[in-house]
C-alpha positions in Angstrom: -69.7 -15.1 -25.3 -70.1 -11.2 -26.1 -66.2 -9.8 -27.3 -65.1 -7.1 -24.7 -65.0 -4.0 -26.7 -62.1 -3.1 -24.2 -60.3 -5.6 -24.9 -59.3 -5.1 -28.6 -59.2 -1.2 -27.3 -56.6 -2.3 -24.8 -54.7 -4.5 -27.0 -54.4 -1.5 -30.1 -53.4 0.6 -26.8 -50.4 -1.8 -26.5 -49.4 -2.0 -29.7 -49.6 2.1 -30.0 -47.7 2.1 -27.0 -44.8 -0.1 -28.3 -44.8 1.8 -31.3 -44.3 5.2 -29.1 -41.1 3.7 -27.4 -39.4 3.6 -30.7 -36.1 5.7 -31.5 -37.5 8.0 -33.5 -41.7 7.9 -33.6 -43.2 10.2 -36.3 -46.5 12.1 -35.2 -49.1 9.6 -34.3 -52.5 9.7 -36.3 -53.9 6.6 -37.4 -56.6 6.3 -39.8 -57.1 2.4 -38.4 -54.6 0.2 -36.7 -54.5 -3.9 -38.2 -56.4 -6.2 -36.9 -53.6 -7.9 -34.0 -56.5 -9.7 -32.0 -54.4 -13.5 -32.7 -51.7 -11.9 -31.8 -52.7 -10.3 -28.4 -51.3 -12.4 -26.1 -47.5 -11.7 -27.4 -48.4 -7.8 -27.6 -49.8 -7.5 -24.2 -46.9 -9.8 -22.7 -44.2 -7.5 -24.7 -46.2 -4.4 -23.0 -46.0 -5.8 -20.0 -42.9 -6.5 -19.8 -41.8 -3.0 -21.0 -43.7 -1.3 -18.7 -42.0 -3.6 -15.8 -38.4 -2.1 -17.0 -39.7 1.9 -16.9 -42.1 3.7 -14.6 -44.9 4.4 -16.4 -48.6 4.9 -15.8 -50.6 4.2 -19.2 -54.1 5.1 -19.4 -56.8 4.3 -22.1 -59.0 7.4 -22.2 -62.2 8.0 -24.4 -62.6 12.1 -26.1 -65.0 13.0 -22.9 -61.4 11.8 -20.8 -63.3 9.2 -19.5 -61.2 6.3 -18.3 -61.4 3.2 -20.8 -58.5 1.4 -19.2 -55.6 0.9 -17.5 -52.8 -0.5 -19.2 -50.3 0.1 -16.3 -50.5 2.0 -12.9 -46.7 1.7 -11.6 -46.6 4.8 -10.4 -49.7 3.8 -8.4 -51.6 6.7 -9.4 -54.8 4.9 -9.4 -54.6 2.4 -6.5 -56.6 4.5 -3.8 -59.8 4.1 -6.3 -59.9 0.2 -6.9 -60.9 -1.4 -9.7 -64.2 -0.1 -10.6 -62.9 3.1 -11.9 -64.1 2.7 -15.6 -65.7 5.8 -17.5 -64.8 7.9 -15.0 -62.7 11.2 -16.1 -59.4 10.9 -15.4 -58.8 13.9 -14.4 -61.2 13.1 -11.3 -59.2 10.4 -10.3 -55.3 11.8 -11.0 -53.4 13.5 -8.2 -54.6 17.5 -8.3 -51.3 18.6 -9.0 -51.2 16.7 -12.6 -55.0 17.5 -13.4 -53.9 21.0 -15.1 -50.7 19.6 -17.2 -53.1 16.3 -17.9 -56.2 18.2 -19.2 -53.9 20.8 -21.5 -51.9 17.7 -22.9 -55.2 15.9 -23.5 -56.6 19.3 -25.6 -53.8 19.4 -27.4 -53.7 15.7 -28.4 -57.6 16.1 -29.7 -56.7 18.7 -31.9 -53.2 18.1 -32.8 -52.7 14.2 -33.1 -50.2 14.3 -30.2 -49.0 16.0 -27.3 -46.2 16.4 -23.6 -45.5 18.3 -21.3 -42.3 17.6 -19.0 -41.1 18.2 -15.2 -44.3 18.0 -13.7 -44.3 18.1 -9.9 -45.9 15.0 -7.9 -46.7 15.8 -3.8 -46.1 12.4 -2.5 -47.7 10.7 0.5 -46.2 11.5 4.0 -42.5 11.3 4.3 -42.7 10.2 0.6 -39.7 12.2 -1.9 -41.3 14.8 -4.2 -40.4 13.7 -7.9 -41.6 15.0 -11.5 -43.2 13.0 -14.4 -43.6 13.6 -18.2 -47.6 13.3 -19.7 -47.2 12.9 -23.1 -50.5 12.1 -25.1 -51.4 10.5 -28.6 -55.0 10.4 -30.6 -55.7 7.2 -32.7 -58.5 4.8 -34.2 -58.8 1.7 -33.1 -59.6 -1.1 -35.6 -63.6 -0.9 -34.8 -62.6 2.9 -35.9 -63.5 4.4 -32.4 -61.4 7.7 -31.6 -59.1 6.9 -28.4 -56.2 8.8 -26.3 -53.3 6.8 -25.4 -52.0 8.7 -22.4 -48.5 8.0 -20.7 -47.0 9.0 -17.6 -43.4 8.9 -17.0 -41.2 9.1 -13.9 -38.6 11.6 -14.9 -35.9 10.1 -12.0 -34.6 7.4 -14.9 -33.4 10.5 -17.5 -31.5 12.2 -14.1 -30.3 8.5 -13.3 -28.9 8.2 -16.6 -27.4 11.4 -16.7 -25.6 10.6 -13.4 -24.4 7.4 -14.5 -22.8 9.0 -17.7 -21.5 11.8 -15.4 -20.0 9.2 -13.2 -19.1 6.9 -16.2 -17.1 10.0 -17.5 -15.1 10.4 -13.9 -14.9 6.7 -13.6 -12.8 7.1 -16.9 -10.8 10.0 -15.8 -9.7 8.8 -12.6 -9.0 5.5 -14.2 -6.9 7.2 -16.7 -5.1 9.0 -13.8 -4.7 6.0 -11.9 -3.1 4.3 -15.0 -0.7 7.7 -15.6 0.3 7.0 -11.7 0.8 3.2 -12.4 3.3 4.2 -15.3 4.7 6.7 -13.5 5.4 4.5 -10.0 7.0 1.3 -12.8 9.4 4.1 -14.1 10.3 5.2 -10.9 10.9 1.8 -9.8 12.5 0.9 -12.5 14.9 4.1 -12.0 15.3 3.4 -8.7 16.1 -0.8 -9.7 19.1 0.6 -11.8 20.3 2.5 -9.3 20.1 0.1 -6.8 22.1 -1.9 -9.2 24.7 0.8 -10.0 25.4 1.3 -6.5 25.6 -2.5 -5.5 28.6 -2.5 -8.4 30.3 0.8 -7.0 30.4 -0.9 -3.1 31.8 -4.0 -5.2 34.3 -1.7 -6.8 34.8 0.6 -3.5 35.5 -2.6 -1.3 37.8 -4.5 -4.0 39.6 -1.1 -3.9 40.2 -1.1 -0.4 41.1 -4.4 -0.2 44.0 -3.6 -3.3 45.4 -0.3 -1.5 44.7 -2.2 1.9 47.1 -4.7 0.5 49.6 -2.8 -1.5 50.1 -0.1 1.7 50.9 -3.4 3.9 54.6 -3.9 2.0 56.2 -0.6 2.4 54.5 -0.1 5.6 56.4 -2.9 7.1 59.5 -1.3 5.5 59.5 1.9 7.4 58.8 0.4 10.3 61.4 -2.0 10.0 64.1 -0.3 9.3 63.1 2.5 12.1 63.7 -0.5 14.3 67.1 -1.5 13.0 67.9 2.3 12.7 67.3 2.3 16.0 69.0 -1.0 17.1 72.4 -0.2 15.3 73.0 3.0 15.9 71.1 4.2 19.0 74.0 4.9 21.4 74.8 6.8 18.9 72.0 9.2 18.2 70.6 12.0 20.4 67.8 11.4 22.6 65.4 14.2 20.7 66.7 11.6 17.7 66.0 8.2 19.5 62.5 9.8 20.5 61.7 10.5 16.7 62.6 6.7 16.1 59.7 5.9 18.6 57.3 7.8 16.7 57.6 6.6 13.5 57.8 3.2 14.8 54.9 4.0 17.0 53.0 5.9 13.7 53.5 2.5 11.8 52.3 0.2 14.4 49.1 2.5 14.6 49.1 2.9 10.8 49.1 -1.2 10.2 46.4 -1.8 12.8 43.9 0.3 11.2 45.0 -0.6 7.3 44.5 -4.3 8.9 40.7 -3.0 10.2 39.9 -2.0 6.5 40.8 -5.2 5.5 38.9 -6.9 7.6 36.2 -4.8 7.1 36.0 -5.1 3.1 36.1 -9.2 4.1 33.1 -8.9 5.6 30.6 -9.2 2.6 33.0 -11.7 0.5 30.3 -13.1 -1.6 32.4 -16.7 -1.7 32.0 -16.5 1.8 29.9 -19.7 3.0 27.6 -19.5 5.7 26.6 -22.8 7.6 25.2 -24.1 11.1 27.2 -22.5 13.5 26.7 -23.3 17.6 27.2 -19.6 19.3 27.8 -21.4 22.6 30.9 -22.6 20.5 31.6 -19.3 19.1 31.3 -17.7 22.6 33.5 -20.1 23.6 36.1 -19.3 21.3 36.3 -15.8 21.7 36.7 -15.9 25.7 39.6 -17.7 25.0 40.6 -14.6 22.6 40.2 -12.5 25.6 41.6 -14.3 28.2 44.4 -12.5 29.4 41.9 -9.7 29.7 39.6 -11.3 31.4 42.5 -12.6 34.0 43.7 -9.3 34.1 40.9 -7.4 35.0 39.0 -10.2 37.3 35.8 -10.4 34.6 33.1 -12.3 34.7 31.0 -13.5 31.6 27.8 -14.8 32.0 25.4 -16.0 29.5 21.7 -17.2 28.7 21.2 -20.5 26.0 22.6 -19.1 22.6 21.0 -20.9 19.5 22.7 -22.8 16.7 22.8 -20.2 13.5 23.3 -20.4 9.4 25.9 -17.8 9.8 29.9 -17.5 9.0 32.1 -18.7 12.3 34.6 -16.1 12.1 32.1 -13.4 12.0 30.3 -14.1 15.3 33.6 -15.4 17.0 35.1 -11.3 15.7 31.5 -9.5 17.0 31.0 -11.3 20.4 34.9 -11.0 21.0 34.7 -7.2 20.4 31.7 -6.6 22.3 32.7 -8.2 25.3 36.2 -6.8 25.1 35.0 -3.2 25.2 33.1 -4.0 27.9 36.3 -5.2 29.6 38.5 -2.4 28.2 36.1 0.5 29.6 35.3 -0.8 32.9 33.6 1.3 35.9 35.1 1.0 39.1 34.0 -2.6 40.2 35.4 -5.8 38.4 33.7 -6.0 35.1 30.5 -8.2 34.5 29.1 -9.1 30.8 25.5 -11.1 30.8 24.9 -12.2 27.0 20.9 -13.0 26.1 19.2 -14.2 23.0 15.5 -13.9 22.5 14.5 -15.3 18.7 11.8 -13.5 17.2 9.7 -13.5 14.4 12.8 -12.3 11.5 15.5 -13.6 13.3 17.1 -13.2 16.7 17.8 -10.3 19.3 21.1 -10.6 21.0 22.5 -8.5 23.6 25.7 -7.6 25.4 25.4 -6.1 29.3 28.0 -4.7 31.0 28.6 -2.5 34.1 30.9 -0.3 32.6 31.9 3.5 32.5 28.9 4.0 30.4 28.6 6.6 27.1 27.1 9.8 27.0 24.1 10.0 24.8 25.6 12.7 22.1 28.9 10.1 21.6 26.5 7.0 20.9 26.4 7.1 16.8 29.6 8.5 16.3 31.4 5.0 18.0 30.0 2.9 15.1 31.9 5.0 12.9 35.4 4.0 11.1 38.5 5.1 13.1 35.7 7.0 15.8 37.2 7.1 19.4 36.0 8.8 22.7 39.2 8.4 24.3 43.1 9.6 23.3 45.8 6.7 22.7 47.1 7.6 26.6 43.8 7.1 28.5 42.7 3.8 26.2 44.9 1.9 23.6 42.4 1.0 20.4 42.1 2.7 16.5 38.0 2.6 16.3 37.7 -0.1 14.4 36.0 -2.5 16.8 32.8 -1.4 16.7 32.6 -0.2 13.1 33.7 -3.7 11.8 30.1 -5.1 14.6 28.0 -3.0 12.6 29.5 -4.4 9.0 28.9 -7.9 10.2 25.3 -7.2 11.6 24.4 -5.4 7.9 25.2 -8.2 6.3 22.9 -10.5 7.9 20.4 -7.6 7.7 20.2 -6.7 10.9 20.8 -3.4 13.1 22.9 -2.2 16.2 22.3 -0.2 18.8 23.2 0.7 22.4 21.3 2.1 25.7 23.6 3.5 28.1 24.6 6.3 30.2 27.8 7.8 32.2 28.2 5.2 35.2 25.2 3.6 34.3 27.1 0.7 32.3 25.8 -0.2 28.7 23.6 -2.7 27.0 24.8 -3.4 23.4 21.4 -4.9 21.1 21.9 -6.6 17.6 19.5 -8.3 15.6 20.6 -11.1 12.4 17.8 -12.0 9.9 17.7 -15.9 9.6 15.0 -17.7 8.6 12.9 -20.0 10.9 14.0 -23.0 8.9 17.9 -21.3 9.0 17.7 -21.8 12.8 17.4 -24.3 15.8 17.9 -22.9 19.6 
């Protein structure tokens, strides 16, 4: 069988072509290139599978520019011609745009050894996108010493591609090293903000310890004045004036007033005793309970109570027994015209449990309705209605401390619907 001069012409092509893609290629000129015909199969399959990675055309051309043959067409240069293209000029058969660039690069190859020329322009097929390509160009013998041109045409998109990857490899590091600045920054604020939350947890422990002490202490010669006002006034009021006997009453009056509310503070800075133990606690019970708190009230002023089914809670006894007890006795105490009603209702949802406490009341105007939740807070003077503002101020404590909130709808002869929420688990809980 006759040897294919082409073949050994495509397989030194290959092996010029491989030695081209090197870092750093010297000027090609090759006297003769070795005799690699045993070893074609690995070349070609190595040039192949180079050419699969980058988007090359590689051409085998004779001195005339006659088409020898075609390493690689992956730009699909070629294709519209078919296969029977051989010893045609390749400069028939390239796009017309690249005939010019081709042809010079070619010159300049003869003569010099080598030759390139970059960014040039490649009209696409219809709705195709225009792109550039390299030529680059070298001269060399082959081993049966004919004189060849090994010419390569390069996409340029892969150089642009790579310098946008490094450009977004470079922002990719700079946002990462912001985001990682930010990180820092958001652990040291949190960690601020952890030992602040921890220095004000032990300054409400000190302020309610305090107030429980001075609470305490004031109780002893508070009951002293008043005490002996009182037997001031038992042994020797026929005696004094009635402008003197009137002063009595004040002070008495002042220490009666003076005892409730240091007996609110107390009660208040009870409310979040940590030894405090919470367990199940059956509100139907507790409600219980504090109607019969309130029920000389209730006799007094013809109320009536009503209530939906109230569930059984992990929560202290005393402190639903104290915030049922003052919510319906407001609602009693500041009556509308007609004998009071109070309808309780629970609803659980999915945190915990809505409560609340409707009454058709006197009603509160909508600028008063923070300010009753506040310590010693009162709408009314000691004459129209007897209380120290405590009621309501100790609800909220006890609602905090199960996490929850409370709030009030209302308005003047419109009555009032008291809501508060506690935080128990679902497992905490059983209606």
């Amino acid at each position: 069988m006759a040897e294919d001069p082409n073949a050994t012409t495509a397989q030194d092509a290959s092996s010029n072509f491989l030695s081209q893609c090197s870092p750093a290629r010297p000027p090609i000129l090759r006297s003769s290139l070795p005799d690699n015909r045993p070893f074609a199969p690995t070349i070609n399959a190595a040039f192949q599978a180079l050419l699969k990675y980058r988007q090359i055309t590689c051409l085998l051309v004779d001195q005339q520019h006659c088409l020898l043959h075609i390493c690689g067409d992956a730009l699909g240069l070629l294709g519209e011609y078919g296969k029977d293209i051989t010893s045609k000029n390749i400069l028939d058969l390239l796009p017309a745009s690249l005939k010019l660039p081709t042809s010079i690069v070619l010159n300049r190859a003869q003569t010099d050894g080598e030759a390139k020329c970059s960014g040039c322009a490649i009209v696409p097929p219809p709705n195709g996108q225009p792109y550039t390509v390299t030529i680059a160009a070298s001269r060399d013998i082959t081993s049966d010493t004919r004189e060849v041109l090994t010419v390569l045409i390069e996409r340029d998109d892969h150089k642009h591609l790579e310098a946008s990857v490094d450009l977004q490899t470079t922002e990719l590091i700079e946002v990462n090293n912001r985001l990682r600045a930010k990180v820092l920054e958001q652990q040291q604020t949190e960690q601020k903000l952890a030992h602040q939350a921890q220095a004000l947890a032990r300054s409400n422990a000190d302020l309610e310890e305090f107030a429980y002490v001075v609470s305490h202490d004031l109780q002893e010669p508070l009951r002293a004045m008043t005490a002996f006002s009182q037997l001031l006034e038992q042994r020797y009021g026929q005696q004094l004036e009635a402008s003197a006997q009137r002063y009595i009453t004040h002070i008495v009056d002042g220490g009666t007033r003076m005892k409730a509310m240091i007996d609110g503070i107390l009660e208040l800075s009870r409310i979040n005793n940590k030894q405090i133990t919470h367990s199940p606690t059956s509100l139907e019970q507790a409600l219980e309970i504090a109607l019969e708190n309130l029920e000389l009230m209730r006799i007094e002023n013809q109320a009536t109570i009503t209530h939906d089914a109230l569930p059984t809670l992990y929560i202290h006894k005393n402190h639903i027994v104290q915030l049922l007890q003052n919510l319906i006795g407001n609602a009693i105490k500041f009556r509308g015209p007609d004998s009071p009603h109070v309808h309780i209702t629970a609803e659980q949802q999915a945190s915990g449990w809505l409560f609340s406490v409707h009454d058709n009341g006197i009603g509160i105007p909508q600028p008063q309705q923070k300010r009753i939740f506040k310590l010693f807070q009162r709408l009314h003077n000691q004459q129209e209605q007897e209380g120290y503002g405590i009621g309501l101020a100790i609800c909220k404590k006890i609602v905090e401390h199960y996490q929850g909130n409370l709030w009030l709808e209302s308005a003047p002869g419109e009555g009032s619907t008291f809501y508060f929420t506690l935080i128990v688990n679902t497992c905490q809980s059983e209606s």
